[in-house]
RODO-2510 file (C-alpha; in nm, 4 decimals, decimal comma):
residues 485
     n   res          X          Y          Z
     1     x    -1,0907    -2,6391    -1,1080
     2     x    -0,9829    -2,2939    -1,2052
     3     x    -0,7934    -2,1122    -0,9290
     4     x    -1,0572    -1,8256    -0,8959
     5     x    -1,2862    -2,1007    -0,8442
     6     x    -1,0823    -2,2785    -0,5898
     7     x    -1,0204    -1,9669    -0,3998
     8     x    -1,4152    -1,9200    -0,4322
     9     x    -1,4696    -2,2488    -0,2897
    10     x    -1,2196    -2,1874    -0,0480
    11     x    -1,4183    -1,8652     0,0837
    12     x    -1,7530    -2,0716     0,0893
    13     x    -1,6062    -2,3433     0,3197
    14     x    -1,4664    -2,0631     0,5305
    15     x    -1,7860    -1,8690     0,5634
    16     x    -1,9075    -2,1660     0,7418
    17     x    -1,7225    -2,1486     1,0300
    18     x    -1,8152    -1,9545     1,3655
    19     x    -1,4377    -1,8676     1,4352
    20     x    -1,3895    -1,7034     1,0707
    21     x    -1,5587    -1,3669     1,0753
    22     x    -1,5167    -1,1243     0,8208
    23     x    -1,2892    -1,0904     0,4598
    24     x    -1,0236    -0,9551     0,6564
    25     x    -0,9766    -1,2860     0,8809
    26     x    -1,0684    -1,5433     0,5792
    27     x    -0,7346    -1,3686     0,3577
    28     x    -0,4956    -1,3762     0,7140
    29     x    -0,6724    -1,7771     0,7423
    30     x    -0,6141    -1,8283     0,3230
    31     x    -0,2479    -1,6405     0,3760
    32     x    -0,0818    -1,9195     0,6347
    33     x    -0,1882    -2,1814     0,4802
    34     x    -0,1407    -2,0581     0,1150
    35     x     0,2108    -1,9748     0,2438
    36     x     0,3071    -2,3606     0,3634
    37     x     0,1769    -2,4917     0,0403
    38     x     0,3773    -2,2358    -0,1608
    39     x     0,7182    -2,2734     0,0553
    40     x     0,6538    -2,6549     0,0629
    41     x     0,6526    -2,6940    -0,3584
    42     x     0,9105    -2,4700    -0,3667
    43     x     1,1234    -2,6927    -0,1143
    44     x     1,0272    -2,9994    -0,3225
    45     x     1,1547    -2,8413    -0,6341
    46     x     1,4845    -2,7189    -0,4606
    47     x     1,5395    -3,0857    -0,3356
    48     x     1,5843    -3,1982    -0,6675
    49     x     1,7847    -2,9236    -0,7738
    50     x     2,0226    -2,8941    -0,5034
    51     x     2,1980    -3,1517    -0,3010
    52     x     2,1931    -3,1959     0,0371
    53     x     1,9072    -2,8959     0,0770
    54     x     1,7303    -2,8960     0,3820
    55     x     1,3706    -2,7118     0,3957
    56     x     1,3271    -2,4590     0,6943
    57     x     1,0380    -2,6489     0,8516
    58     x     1,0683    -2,9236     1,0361
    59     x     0,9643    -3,2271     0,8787
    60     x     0,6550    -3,3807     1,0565
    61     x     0,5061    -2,9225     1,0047
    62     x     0,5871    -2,9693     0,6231
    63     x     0,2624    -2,9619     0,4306
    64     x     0,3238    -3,2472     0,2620
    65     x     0,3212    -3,4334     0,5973
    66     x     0,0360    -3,3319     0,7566
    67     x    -0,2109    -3,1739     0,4305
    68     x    -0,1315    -3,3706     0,1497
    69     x    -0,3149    -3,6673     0,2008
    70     x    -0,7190    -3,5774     0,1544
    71     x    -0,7758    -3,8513     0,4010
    72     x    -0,5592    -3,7490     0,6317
    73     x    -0,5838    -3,6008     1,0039
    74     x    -0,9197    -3,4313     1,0145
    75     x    -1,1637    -3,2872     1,2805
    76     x    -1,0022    -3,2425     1,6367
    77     x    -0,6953    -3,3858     1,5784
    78     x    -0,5906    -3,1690     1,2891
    79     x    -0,7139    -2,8380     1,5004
    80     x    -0,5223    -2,9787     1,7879
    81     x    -0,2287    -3,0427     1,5633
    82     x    -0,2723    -2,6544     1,4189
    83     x    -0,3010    -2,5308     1,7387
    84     x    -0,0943    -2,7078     1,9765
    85     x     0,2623    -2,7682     1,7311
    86     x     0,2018    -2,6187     1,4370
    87     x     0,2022    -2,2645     1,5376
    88     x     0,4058    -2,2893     1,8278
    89     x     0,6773    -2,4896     1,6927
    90     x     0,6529    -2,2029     1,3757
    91     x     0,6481    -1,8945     1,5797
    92     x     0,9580    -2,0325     1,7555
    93     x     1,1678    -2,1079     1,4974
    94     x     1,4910    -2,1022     1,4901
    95     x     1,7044    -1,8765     1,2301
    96     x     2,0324    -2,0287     1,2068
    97     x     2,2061    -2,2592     1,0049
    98     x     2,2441    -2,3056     0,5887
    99     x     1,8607    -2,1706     0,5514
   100     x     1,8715    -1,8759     0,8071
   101     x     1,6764    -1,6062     0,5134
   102     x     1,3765    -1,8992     0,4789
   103     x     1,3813    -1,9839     0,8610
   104     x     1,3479    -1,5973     0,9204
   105     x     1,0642    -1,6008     0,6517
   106     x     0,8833    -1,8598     0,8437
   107     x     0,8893    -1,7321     1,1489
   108     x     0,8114    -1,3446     1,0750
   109     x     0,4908    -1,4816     0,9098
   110     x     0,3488    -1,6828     1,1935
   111     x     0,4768    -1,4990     1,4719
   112     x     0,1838    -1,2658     1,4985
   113     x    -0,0764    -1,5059     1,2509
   114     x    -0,3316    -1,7148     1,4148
   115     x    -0,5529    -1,9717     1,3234
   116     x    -0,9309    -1,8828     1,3156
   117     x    -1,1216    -2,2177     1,2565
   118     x    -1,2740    -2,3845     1,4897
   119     x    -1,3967    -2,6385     1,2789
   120     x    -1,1515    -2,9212     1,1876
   121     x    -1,3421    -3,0875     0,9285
   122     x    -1,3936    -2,7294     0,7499
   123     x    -1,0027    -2,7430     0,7698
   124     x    -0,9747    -3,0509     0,6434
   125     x    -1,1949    -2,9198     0,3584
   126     x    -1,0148    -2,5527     0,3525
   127     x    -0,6800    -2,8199     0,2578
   128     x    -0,7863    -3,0470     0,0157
   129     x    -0,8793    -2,7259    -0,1811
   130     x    -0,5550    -2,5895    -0,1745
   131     x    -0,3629    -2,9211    -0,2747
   132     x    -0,5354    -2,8591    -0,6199
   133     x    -0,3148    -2,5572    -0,6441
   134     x     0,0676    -2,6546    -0,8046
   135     x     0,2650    -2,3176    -0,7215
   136     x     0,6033    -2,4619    -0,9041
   137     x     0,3228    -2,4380    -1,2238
   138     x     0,4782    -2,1200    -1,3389
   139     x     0,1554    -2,0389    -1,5597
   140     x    -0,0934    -2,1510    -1,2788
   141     x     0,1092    -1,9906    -1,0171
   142     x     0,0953    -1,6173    -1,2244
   143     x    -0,3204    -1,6448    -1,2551
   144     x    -0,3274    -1,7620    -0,8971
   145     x    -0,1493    -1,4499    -0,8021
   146     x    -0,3984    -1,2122    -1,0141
   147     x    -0,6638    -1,3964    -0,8273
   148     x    -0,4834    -1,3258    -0,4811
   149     x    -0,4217    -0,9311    -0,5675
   150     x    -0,7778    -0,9019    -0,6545
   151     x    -0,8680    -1,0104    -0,3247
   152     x    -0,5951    -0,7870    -0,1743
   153     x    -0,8223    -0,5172    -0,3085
   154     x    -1,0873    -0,6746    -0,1818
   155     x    -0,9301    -0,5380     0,1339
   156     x    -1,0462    -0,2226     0,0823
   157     x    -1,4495    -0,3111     0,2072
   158     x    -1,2586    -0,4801     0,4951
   159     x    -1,2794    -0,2167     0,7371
   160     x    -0,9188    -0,0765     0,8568
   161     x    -0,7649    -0,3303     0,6674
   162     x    -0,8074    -0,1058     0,3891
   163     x    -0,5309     0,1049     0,4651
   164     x    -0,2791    -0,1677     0,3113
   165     x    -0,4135    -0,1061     0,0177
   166     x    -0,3742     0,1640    -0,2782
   167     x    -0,4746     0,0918    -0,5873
   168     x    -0,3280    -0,0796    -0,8439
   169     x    -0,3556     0,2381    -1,0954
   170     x    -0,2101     0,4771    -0,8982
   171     x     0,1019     0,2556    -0,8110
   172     x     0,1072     0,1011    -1,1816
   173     x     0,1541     0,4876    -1,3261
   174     x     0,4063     0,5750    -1,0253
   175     x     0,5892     0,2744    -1,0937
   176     x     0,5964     0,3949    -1,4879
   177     x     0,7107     0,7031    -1,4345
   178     x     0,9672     0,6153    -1,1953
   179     x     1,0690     0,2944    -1,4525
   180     x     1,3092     0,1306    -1,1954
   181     x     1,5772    -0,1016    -1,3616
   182     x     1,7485    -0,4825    -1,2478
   183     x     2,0127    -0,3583    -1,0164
   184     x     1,8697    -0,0579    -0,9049
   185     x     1,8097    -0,0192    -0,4996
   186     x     1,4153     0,0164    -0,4490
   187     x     1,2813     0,0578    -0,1404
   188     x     0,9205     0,0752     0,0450
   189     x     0,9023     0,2008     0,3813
   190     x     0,5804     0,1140     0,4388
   191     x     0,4946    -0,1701     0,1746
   192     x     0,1551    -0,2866     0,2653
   193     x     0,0767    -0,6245     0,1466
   194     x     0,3513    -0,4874    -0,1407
   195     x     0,1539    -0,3328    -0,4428
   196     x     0,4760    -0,0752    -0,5357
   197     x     0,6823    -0,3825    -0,5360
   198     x     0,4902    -0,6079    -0,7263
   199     x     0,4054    -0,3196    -1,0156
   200     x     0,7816    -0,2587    -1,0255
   201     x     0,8692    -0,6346    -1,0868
   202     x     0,6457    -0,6540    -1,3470
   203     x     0,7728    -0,3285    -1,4956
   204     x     1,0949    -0,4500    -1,5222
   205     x     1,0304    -0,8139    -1,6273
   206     x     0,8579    -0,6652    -1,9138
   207     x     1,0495    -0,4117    -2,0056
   208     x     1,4403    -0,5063    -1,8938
   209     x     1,5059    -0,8658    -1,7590
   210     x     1,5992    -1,0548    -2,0323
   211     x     1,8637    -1,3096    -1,8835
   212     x     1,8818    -1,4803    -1,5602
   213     x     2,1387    -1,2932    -1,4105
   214     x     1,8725    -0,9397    -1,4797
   215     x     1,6086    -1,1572    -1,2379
   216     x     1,9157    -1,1833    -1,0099
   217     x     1,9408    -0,8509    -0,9775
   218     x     1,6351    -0,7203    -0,9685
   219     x     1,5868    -0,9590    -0,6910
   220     x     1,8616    -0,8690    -0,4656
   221     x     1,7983    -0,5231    -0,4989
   222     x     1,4550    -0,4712    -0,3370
   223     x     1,4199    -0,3482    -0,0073
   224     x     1,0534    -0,3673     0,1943
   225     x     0,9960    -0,2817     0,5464
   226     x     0,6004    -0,3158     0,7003
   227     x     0,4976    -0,2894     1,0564
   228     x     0,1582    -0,4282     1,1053
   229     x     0,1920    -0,8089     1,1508
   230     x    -0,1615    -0,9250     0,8766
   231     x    -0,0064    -0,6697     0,5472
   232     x     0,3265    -0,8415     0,6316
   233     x     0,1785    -1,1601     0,5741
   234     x     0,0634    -1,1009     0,3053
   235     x     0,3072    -0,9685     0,1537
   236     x     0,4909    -1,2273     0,1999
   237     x     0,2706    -1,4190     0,0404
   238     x     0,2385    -1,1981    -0,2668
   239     x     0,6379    -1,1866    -0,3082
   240     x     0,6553    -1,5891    -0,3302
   241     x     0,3449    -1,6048    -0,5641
   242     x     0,5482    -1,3563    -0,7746
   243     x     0,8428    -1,5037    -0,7930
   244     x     1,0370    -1,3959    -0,5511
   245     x     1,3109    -1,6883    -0,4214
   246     x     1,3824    -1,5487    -0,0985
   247     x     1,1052    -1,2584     0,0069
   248     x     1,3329    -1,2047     0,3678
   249     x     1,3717    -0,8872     0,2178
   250     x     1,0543    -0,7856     0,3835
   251     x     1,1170    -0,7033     0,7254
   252     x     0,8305    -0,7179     0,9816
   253     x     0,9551    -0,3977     1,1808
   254     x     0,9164    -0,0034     1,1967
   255     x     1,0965     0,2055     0,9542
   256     x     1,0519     0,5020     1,1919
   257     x     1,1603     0,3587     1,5247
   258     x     1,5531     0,3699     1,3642
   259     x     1,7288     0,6398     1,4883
   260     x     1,7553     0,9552     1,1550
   261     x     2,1103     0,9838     1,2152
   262     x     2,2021     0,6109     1,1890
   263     x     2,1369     0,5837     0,8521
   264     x     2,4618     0,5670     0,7120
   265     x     2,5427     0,5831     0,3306
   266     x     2,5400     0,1927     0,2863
   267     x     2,1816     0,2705     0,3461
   268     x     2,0728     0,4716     0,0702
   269     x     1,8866     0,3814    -0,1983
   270     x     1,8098     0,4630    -0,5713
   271     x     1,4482     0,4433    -0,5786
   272     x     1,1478     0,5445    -0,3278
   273     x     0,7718     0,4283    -0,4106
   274     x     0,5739     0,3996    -0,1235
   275     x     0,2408     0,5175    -0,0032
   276     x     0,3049     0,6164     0,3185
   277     x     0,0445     0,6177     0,6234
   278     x    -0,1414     0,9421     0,7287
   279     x    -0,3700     1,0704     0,9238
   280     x    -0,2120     0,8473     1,2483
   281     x     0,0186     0,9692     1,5060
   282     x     0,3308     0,7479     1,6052
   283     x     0,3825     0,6264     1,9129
   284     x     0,5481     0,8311     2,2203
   285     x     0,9336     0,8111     2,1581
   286     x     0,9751     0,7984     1,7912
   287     x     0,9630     1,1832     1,7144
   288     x     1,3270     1,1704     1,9327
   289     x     1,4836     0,9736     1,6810
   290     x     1,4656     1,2593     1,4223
   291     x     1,6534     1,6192     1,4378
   292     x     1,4339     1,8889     1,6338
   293     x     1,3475     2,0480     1,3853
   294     x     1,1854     1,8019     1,2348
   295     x     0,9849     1,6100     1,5347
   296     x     0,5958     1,5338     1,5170
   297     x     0,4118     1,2545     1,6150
   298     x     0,2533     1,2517     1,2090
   299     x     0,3803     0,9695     1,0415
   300     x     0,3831     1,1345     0,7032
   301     x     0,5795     1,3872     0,8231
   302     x     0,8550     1,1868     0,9516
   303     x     0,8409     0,9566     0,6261
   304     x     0,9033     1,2741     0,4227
   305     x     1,2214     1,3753     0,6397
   306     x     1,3904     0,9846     0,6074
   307     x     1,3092     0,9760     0,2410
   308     x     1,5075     1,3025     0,1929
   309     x     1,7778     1,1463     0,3969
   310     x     1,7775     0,8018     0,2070
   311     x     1,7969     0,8797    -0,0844
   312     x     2,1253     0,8899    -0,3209
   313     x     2,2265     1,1586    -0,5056
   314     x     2,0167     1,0987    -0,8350
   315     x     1,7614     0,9102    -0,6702
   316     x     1,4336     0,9357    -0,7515
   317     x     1,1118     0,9060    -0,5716
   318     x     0,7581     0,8707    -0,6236
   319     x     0,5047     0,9157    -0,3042
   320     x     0,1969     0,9303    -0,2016
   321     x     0,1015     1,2509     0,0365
   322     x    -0,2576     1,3963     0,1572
   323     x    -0,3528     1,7530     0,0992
   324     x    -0,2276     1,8500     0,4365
   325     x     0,1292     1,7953     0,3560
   326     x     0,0875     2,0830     0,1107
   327     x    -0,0697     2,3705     0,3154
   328     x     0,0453     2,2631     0,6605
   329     x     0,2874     2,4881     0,8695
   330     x     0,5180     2,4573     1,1899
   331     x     0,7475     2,1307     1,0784
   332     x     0,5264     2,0700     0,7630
   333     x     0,6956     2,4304     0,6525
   334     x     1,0308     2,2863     0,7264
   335     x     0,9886     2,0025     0,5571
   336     x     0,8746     2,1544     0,2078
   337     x     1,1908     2,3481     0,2354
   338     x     1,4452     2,0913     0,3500
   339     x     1,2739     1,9028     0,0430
   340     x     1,2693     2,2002    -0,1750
   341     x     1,6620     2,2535    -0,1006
   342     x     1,8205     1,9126    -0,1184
   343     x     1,5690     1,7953    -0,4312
   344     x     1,4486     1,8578    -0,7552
   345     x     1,0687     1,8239    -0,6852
   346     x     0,9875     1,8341    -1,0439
   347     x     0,5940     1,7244    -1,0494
   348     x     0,2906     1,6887    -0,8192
   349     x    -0,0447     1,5205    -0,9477
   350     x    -0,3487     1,6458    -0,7805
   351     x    -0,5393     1,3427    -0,7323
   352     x    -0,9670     1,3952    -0,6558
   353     x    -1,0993     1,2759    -0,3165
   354     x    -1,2670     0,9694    -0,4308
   355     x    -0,9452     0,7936    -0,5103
   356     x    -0,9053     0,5876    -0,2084
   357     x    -1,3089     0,5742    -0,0539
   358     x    -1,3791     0,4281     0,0745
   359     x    -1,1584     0,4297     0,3751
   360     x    -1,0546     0,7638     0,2587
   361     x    -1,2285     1,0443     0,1414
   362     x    -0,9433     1,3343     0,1702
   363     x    -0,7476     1,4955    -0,1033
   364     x    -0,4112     1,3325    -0,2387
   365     x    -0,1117     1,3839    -0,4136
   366     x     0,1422     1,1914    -0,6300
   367     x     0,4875     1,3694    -0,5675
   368     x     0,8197     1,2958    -0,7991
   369     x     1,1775     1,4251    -0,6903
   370     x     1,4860     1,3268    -0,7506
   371     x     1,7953     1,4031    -0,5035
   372     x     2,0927     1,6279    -0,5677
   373     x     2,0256     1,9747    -0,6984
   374     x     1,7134     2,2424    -0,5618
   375     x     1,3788     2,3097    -0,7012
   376     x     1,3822     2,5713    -0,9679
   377     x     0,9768     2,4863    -1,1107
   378     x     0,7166     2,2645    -0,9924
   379     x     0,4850     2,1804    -1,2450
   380     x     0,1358     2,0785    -1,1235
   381     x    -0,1012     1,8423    -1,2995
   382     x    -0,4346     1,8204    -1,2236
   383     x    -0,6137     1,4454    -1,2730
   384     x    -0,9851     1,4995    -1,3171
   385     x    -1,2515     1,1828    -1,3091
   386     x    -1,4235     1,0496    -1,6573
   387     x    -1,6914     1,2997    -1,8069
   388     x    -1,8841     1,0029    -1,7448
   389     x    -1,9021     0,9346    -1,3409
   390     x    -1,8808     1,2168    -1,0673
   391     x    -1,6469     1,0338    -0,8658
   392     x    -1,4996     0,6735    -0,8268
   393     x    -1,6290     0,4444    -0,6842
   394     x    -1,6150     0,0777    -0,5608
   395     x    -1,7643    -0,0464    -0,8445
   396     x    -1,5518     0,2312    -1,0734
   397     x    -1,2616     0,2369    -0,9627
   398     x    -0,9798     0,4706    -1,0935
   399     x    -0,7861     0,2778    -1,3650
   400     x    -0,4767     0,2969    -1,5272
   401     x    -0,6067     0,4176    -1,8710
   402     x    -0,7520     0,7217    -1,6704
   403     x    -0,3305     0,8446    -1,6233
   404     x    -0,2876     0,8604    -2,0239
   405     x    -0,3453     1,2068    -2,0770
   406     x    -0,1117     1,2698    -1,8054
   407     x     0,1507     1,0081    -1,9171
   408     x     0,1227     1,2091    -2,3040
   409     x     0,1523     1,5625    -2,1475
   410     x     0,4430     1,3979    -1,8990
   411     x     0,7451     1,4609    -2,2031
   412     x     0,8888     1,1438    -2,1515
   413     x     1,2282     1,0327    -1,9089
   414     x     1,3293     1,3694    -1,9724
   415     x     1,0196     1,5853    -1,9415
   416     x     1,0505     1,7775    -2,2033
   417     x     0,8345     2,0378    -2,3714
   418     x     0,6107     2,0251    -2,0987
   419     x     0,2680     2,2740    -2,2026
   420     x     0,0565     2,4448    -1,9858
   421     x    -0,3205     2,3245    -2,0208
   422     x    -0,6404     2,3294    -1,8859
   423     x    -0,4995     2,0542    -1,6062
   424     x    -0,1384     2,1398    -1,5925
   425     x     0,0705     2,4759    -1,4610
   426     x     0,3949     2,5301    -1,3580
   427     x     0,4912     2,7611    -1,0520
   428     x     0,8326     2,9422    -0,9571
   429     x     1,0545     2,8548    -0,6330
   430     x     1,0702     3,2131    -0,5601
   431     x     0,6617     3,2151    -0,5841
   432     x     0,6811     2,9015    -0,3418
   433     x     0,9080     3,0354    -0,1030
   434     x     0,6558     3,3982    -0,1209
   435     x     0,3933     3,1717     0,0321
   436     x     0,6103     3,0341     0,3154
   437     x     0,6420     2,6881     0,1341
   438     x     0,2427     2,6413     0,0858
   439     x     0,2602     2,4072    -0,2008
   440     x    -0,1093     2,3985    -0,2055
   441     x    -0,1691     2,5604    -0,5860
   442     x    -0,5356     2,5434    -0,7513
   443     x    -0,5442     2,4983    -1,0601
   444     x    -0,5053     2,8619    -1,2033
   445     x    -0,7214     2,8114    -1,5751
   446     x    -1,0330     2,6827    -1,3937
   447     x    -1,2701     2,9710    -1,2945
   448     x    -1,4142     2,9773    -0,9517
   449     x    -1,8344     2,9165    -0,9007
   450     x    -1,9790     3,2710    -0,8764
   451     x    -2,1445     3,2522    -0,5850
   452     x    -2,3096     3,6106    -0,6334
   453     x    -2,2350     3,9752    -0,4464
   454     x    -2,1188     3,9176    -0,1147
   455     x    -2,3614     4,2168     0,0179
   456     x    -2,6987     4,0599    -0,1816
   457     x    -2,5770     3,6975    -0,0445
   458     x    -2,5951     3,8678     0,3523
   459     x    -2,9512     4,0410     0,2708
   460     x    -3,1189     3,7317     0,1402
   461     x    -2,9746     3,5138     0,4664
   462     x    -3,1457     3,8355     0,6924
   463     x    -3,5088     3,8179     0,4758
   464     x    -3,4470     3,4193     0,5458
   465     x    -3,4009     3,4293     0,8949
   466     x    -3,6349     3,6970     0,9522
   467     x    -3,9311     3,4873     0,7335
   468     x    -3,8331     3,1690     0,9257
   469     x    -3,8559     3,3555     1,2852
   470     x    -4,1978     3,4191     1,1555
   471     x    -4,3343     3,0842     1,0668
   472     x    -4,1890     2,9486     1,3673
   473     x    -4,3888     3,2240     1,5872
   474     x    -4,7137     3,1711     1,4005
   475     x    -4,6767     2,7962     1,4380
   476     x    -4,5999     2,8280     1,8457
   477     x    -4,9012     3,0245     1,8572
   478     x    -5,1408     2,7649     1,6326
   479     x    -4,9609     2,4820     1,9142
   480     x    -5,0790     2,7146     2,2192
   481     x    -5,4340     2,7762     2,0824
   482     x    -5,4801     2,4124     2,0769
   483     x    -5,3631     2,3261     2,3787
   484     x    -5,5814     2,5736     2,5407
   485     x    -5,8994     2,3939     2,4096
***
């Protein structure tokens, strides 16, 4: 069986149950268990390559003792086994000893996870599925995890879960234009279930890994913090099913909730790509970990102010901000400039509204800066939806062929002999700072609708109103009349 049929299958066993309800809970349900099988081949394959290794789980929770057989524990006793040692033995786990990175895996992933089936002979089913799957199959492990990101966007009909997700084209062309390198420190703030960091492994796989001492590096150098308990998960997930040896990289924790001024410079980083969240307000207390000057409760906001501050000098970043970060004032103002001052923001793509629908319908923004010397020039570039649809949707989604025009007008690494067009325009600092920082530039070559003379506009609305008083008089009266006989 193919592995988008297995997961299929998979989904049709799980639909079944009373305790499963809804895509969100059957990926968090297919994510745990997915993860034992993957960390349990993996184990096998490190026994035989190392001596004396040890796997992080406990023998008698291994997968291999409790799944592998088809006729194995089934119906009660497997949900009681779940229920009562499985996940409490998991979520206490202890990280110490030779495997401490794979121990802390373990645990971060089923500390917050839970087990929605109530059925134990659906389990039982749910597991023999899986045991079709061979994850140390490096050519059936890669389709599996195309099949897994596809139901990562799948996500986005999910309800809230569909803020962990932005799509694959918009992080596949930040990714290219950022082109991160093995050895180079990339970090996401906010990962998600990790789209940035699985667009840049494949970037550089294809591109620059060509021993194994590039995969080393590329490896070591990633950096991913998330802090929502189900994305973690799954990123997790997506890391092993992408290679990654030892995903403890991904912390479970808040990026914001980290003091600003205790980020040292062992902490910075070469490379930002992140999508961070907006539109919610933090928690009370974390504003007082930045400067004054820069304290709000908008998450964005404080993103914007640690990215400045992480970065090295001649790091680059690529993010993801609403149209609100452009226009706002108060510590949105200082913000632009502190960004404006310490970087080079070189480019902002104006992305249409119906990008992210559906759990977002609110302008966007693709910004690209690189720390160490002030903004001279922005240049803006305006991405516009296919002749052919009005908007994208669900079922036409934005894709990365839709960024070509933009990568051909880009001017390569060095952005060079950049053109004004129809889409693109460049605008001055000392314009900028005119506007008090308002970065929020229409495109200047498309005409506005003529909506008509202002003065003809207010007489028509008058004869409108004035006709619709009418009717509505002449109608009361018709009512009265018959009420009368």
């Amino acid at each position: 069986m193919s592995a988008r049929n297995t997961v299929k299958s998979i989904q049709d066993i799980m639909r079944q149950d009373v305790g499963v309800d809804g895509d969100a809970q059957r990926l968090s349900q297919l994510c745990w268990m997915f993860f034992l099988k993957i960390i349990d081949d993996q184990d096998q394959q490190l026994e035989m390559m190392q001596d004396n290794y040890q796997s992080p789980i406990p023998q008698r929770l291994q997968w291999r003792a409790w799944a592998a057989d088809p006729e194995g524990m089934t119906g009660d006793e497997l949900l009681l086994f779940i229920n009562g040692d499985l996940f409490p033995s998991l979520k206490e786990l202890a990280v110490t000893g030779k495997n401490a990175n794979r121990r802390r895996v373990v645990r971060a992933v089923f500390e917050d996870a839970y087990n929605y089936m109530k059925s134990g002979q659906l389990m039982r089913q749910v597991v023999n599925k899986i045991n079709h799957v061979d994850f140390n199959n490096l050519a059936e492990r890669k389709h599996f995890g195309d099949i897994y990101e596809q139901l990562l966007n799948d996500l986005q009909s999910a309800g809230n879960a569909g803020e962990y997700y932005t799509p694959r084209a918009v992080t596949a062309f930040m990714v290219d234009r950022i082109d991160p390198k093995p050895g180079e420190i990339l970090f996401d703030p906010s990962c998600g279930t990790g789209g940035f960091l699985t667009c840049a492994l494949r970037h550089m796989r294809e591109r620059y890994v060509k021993k194994v001492e590039d995969e080393q590096a590329m490896q070591a150098s990633l950096r991913a913090v998330e802090k929502k308990q189900l994305p973690h998960m799954l990123c997790i997930t997506n890391m092993l099913l992408h290679g990654i040896e030892d995903p403890s990289f991904v912390r479970h924790d808040n990026t914001l909730a980290r003091p600003y001024i205790s980020y040292e410079l062992s902490d910075r980083v070469d490379i930002i790509l992140t999508n961070p969240p907006f539109g919610g307000k933090e928690e009370d207390g974390i504003e007082s970990n930045f400067p004054a000057h820069f304290r709000t409760r908008e998450t964005a906001d404080l993103f914007l102010a640690l990215f400045i501050r992480l970065l090295k000098p001649g790091g680059r970043a690529a993010i993801v901000l609403p149209d609100g970060s452009l226009f706002g004032e108060g510590v949105k103002t200082r913000l632009k400039e502190h960004l404006l001052e310490e970087c080079n923001l070189h480019t902002i793509v104006r992305l249409p509204n119906s990008v992210f629908k559906p759990y977002a319908s609110i302008g966007t923004n693709l910004l690209f800066f690189e720390k160490g010397e002030p903004t001279q020039d922005i240049w803006f570039y305006e991405h516009r939806v296919p002749e052919t649809q009005k908007a994208y949707l669900m079922t036409r989604p934005i894709r990365i062929e839709h960024f070509k025009s933009c990568i051909d007008w880009w001017g390569g690494a060095a952005r060079q002999d950049r053109q004004e067009t129809e889409q693109a325009w460049k605008v001055g600092i000392d314009d900028i700072k005119a506007r008090n920082y308002n970065l929020d530039y229409k495109n200047p070559h498309v005409v506005a609708d003529d909506h008509g003379d202002p003065q003809e506009l207010l007489a028509k609305l008058e004869q409108d109103e004035q006709e619709t008083a009418e009717l509505r008089d002449r109608l009361k009266a018709i009512l009265a009349d018959a009420l009368l006989r």
